[in-house]
N, CA, C and O atoms as a GROMACS GRO file, in nm:
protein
  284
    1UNK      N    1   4.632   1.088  -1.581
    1UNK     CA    2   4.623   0.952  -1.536
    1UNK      C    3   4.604   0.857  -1.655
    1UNK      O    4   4.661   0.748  -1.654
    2UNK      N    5   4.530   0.892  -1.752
    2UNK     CA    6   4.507   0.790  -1.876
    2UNK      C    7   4.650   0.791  -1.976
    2UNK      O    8   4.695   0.704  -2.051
    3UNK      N    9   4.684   0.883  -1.953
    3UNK     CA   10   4.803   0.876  -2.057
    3UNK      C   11   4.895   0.787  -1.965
    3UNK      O   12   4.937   0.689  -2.027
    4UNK      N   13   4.937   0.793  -1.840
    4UNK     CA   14   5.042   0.666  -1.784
    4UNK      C   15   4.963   0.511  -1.796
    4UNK      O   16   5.026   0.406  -1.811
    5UNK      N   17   4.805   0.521  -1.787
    5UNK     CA   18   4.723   0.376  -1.796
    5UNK      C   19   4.789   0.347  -1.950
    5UNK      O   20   4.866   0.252  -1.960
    6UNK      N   21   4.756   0.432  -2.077
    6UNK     CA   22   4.801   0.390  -2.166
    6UNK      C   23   4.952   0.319  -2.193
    6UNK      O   24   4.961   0.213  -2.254
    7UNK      N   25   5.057   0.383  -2.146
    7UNK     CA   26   5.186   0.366  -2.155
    7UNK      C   27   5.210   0.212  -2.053
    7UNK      O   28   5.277   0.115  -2.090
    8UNK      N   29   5.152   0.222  -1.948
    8UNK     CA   30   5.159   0.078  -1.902
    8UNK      C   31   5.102  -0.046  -1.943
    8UNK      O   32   5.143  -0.156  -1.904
    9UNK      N   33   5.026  -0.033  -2.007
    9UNK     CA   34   4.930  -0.133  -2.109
    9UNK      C   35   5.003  -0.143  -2.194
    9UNK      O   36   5.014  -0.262  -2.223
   10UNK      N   37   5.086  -0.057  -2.278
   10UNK     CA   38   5.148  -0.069  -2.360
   10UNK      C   39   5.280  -0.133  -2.355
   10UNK      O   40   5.331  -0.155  -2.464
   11UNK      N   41   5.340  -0.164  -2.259
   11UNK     CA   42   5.470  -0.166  -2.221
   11UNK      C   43   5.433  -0.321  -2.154
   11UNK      O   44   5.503  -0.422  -2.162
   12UNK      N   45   5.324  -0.308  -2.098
   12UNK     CA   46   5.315  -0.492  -2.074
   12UNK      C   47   5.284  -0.581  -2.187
   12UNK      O   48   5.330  -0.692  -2.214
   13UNK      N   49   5.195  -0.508  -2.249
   13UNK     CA   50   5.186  -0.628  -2.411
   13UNK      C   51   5.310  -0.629  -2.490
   13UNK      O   52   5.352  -0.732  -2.542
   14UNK      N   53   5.374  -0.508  -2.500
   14UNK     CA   54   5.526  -0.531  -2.548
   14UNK      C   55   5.610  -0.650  -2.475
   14UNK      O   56   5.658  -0.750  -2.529
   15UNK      N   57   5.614  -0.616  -2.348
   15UNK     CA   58   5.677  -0.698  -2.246
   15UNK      C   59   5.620  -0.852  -2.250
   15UNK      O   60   5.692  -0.932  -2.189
   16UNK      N   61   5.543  -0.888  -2.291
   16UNK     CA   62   5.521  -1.023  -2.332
   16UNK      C   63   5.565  -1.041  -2.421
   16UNK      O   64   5.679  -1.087  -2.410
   17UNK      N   65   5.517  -1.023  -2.555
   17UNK     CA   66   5.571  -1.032  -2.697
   17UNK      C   67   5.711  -1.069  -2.667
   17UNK      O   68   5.733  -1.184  -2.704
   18UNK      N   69   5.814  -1.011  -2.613
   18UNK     CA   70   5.969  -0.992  -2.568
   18UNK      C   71   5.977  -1.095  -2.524
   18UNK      O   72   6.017  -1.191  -2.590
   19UNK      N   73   5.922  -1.107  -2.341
   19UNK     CA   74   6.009  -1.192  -2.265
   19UNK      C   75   5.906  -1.329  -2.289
   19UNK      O   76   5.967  -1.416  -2.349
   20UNK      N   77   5.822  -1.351  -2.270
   20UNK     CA   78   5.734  -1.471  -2.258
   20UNK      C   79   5.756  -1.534  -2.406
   20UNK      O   80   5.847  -1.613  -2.433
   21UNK      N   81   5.656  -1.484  -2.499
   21UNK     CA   82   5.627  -1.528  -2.641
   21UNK      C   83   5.760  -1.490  -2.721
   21UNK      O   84   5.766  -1.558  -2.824
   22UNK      N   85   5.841  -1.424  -2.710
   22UNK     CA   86   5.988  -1.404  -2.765
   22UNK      C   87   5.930  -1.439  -2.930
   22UNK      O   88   5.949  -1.531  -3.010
   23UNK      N   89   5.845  -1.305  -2.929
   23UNK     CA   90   5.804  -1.278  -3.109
   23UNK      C   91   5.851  -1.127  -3.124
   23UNK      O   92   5.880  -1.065  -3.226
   24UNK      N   93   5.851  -1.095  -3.019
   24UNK     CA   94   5.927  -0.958  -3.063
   24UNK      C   95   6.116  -0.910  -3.018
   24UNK      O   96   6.156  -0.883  -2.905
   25UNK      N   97   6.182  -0.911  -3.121
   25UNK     CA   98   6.306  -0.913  -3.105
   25UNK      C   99   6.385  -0.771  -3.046
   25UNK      O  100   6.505  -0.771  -3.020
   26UNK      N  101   6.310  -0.670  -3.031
   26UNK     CA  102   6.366  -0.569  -2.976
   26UNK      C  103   6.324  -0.534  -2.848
   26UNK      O  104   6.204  -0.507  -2.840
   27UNK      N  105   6.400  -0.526  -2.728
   27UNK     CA  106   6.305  -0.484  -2.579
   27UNK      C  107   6.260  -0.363  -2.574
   27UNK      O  108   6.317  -0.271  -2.633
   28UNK      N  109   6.138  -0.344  -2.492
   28UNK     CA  110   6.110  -0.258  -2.516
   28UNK      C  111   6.109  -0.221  -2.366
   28UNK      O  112   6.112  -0.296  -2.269
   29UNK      N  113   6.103  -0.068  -2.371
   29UNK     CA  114   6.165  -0.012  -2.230
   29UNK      C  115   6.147   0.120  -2.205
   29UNK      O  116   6.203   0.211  -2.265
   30UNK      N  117   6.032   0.135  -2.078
   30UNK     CA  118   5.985   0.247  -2.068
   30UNK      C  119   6.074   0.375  -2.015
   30UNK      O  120   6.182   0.359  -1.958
   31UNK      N  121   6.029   0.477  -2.035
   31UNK     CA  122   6.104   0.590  -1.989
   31UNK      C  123   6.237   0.548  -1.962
   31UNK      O  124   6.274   0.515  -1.849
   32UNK      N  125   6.315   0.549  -2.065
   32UNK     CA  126   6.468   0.517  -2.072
   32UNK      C  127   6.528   0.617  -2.153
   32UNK      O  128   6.482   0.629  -2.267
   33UNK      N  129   6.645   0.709  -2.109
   33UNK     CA  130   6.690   0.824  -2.143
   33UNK      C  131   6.762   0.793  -2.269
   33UNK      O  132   6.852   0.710  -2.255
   34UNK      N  133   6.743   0.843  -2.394
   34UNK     CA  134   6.830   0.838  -2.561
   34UNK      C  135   6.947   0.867  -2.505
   34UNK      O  136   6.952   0.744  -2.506
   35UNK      N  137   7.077   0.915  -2.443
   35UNK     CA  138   7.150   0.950  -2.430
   35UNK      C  139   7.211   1.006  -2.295
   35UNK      O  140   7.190   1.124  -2.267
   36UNK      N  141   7.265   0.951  -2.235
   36UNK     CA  142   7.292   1.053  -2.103
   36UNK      C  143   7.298   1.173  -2.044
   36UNK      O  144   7.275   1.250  -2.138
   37UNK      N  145   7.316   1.248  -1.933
   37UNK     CA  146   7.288   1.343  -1.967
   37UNK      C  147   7.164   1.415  -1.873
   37UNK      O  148   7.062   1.354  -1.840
   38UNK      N  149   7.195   1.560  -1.837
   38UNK     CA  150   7.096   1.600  -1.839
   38UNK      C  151   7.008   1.656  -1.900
   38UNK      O  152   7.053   1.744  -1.974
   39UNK      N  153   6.856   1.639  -1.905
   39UNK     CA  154   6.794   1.730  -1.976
   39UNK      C  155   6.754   1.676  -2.118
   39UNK      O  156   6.699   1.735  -2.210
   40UNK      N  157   6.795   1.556  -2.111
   40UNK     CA  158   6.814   1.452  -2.249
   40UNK      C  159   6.651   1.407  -2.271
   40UNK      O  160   6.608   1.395  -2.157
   41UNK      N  161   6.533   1.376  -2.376
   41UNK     CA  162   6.414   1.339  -2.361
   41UNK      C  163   6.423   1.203  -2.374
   41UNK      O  164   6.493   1.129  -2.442
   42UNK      N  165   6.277   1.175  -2.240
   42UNK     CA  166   6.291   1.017  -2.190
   42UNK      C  167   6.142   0.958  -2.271
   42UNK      O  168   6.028   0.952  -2.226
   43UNK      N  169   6.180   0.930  -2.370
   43UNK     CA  170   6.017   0.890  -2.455
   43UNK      C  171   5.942   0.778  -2.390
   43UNK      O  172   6.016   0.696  -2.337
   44UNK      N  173   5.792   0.750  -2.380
   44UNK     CA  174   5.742   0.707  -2.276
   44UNK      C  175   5.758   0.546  -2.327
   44UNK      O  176   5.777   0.462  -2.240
   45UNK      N  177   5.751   0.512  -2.434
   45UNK     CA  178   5.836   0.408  -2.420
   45UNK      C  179   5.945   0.328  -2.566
   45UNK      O  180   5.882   0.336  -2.672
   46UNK      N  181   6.039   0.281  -2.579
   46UNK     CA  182   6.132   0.267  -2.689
   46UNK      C  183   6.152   0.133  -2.718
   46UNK      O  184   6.153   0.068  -2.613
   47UNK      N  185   6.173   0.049  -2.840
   47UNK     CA  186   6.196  -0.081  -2.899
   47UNK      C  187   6.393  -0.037  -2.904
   47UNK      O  188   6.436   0.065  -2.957
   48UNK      N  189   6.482  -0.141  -2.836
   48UNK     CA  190   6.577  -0.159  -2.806
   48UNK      C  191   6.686  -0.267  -2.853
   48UNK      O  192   6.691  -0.363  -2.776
   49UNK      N  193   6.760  -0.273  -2.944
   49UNK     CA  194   6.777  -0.357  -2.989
   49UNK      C  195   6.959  -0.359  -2.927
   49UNK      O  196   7.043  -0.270  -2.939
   50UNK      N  197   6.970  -0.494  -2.863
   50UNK     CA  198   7.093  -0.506  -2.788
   50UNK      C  199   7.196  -0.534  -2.882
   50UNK      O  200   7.304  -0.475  -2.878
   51UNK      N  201   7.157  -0.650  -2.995
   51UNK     CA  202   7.302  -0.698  -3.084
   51UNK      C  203   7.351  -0.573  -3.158
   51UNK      O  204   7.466  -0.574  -3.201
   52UNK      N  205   7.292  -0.489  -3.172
   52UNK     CA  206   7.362  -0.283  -3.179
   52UNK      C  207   7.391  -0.199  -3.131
   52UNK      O  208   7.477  -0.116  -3.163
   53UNK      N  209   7.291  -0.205  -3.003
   53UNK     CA  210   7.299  -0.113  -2.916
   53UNK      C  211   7.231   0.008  -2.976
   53UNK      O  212   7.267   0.125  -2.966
   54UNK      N  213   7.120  -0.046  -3.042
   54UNK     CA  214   7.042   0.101  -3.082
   54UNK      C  215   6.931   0.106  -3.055
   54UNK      O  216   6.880  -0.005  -3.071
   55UNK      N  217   6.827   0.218  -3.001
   55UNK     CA  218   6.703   0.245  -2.998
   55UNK      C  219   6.631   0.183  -3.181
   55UNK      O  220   6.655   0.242  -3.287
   56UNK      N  221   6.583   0.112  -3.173
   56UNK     CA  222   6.486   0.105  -3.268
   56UNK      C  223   6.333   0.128  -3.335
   56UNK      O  224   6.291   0.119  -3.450
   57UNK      N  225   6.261   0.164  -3.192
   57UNK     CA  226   6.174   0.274  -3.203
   57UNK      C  227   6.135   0.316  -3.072
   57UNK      O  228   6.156   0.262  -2.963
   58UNK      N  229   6.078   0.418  -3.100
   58UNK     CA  230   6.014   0.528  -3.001
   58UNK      C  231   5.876   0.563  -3.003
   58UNK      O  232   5.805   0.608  -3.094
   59UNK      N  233   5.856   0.538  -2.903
   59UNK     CA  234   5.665   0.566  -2.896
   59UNK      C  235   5.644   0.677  -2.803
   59UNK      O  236   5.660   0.651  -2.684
   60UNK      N  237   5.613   0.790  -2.835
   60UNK     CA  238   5.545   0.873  -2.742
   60UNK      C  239   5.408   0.880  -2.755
   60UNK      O  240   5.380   0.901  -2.873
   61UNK      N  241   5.330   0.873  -2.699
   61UNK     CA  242   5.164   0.858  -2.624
   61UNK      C  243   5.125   1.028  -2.650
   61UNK      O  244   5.156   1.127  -2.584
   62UNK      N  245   5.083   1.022  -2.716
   62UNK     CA  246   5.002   1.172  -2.706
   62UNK      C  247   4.853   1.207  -2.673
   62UNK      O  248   4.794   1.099  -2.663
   63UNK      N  249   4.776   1.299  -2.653
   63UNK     CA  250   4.647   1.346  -2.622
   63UNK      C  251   4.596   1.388  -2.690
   63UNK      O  252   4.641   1.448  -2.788
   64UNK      N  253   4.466   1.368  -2.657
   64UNK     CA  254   4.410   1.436  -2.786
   64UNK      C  255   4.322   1.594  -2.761
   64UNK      O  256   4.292   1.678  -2.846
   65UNK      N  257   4.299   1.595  -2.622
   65UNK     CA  258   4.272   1.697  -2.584
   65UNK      C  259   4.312   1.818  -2.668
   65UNK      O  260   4.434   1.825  -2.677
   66UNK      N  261   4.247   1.915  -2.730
   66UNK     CA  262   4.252   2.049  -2.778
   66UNK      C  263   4.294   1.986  -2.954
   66UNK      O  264   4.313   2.055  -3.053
   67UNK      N  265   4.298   1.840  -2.942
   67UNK     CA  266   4.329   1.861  -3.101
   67UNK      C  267   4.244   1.921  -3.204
   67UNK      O  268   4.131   1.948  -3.165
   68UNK      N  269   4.265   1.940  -3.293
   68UNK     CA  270   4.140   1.988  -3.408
   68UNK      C  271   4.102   1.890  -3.436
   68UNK      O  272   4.168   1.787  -3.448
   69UNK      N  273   3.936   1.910  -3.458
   69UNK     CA  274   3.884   1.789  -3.504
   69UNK      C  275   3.854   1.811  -3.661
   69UNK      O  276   3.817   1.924  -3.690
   70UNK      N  277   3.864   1.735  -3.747
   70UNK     CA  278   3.819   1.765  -3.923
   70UNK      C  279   3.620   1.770  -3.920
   70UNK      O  280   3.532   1.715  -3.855
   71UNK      N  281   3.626   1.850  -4.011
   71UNK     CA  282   3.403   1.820  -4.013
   71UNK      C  283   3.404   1.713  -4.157
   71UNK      O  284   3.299   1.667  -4.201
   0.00000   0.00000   0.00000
């Protein structure tokens, strides 16, 4: 559940930046497939840039659960 809270928090402050404040020039756009296709990975959310037509970045949300911690 915290990892989709994160990704939606994330995707609405993007989503302002974009559509409202239009300071950020690439859309950004959740779970949207790199390529068609089945089986293709849908990163939880991507910076989109239309005058190319290219993904310009990719954010996947990770956990931290079981990570190693350093002493």
């Amino acid at each position: 559940m915290r990892h989709q809270q994160i990704i939606s928090r994330l995707h609405v402050g993007l989503g302002i930046l974009y559509y409202k404040d239009r300071t950020l020039i690439y859309e950004p756009l959740a779970e949207t497939m790199l390529a068609e296709g089945y089986g293709n990975p849908l990163p939880d959310v991507l910076l989109f840039d239309h005058a190319t037509e290219q993904t310009r970045l990719i954010v996947e949300v990770c956990q931290t659960n079981g990570q190693k911690k350093r002493s």
